[in-house]
C-alpha angles and dihedrals in degrees: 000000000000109000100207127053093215085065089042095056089047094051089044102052096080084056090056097029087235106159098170094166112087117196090220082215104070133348112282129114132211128196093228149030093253095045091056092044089051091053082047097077086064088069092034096055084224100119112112095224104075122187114241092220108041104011098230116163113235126177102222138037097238089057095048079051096052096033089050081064090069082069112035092045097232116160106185096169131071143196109240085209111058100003095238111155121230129183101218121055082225098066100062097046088062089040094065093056079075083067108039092036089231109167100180099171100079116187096237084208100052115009099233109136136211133202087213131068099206079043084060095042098052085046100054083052084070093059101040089032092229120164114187108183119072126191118232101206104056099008087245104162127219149199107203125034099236094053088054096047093049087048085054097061085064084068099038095033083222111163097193083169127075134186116243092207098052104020087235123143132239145208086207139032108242122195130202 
């Protein structure tokens, strides 16, 4: 038996799929404060496990190991369903909710459900308001990362995107 609620909430968050801790640099989301300082060390290069090709900083070795894949280009793991490779057991996993149509993270406001936790996540920021990322430069306030960080080009004039037909870059990646 766990002794303190605060242990229980936390051991019972992977059974609800509740992931209230948002790192405010990109879109995932932990169950509870050690896991997200854990995943910190990933923005602050302090890890003592770096990549060889990118350089990235990671805090376990199962993590370098996984993380090397992104590299190498390994997919060990499979979908019995379709055959598509994937590097990370996780992702399949994922992946198969494409063929049985699960969306386990359900809006207790609305109903509506997702397939994807950061998917939730962004959504329930439509019924508090909350907008967690907060631009430095002008004080403009969001509530999803990649709407932030594309805001943040307008200040640096970066153009991380280029076109393959005219060789042009671009501030934002643009499908047809």
């Amino acid at each position: 038996a766990l002794s303190h609620s605060h242990c229980f909430r936390t051991h019972e968050r992977p059974h609800t799929r509740e992931k209230p801790f948002d790192c405010k640099e990109c879109e995932k989301s932990f169950i509870s404060p050690a896991s997200i300082r854990r995943y910190m060390v990933t923005h602050s290069g302090d890890g003592p496990y770096k990549c060889k090709f990118c350089g990235k900083a990671l805090d376990r070795l199962s993590l370098y190991l996984t993380h090397e894949r992104t590299h190498t280009g390994e997919k060990p793991y499979e979908c019995k369903q379709c055959g598509k490779a994937f590097s990370w057991h996780s992702s399949v996993r994922i992946h198969e909710r494409t063929h049985t149509g699960e969306k386990p993270y359900e809006c207790k406001e609305c109903g509506k459900s997702f397939n994807f936790s950061s998917s939730f996540r962004r959504h329930e920021r439509t019924h508090t308001g909350e907008k967690p990322y907060k631009c430095k430069e002008c004080g403009k306030a969001f509530n999803c990362p990649s709407s932030f960080h594309r805001h943040e080009r307008t200040h640096t004039g970066e153009k991380p995107y280029e076109c393959k037909l005219y060789g042009k870059a671009l501030s934002r990646l643009i499908s047809f």
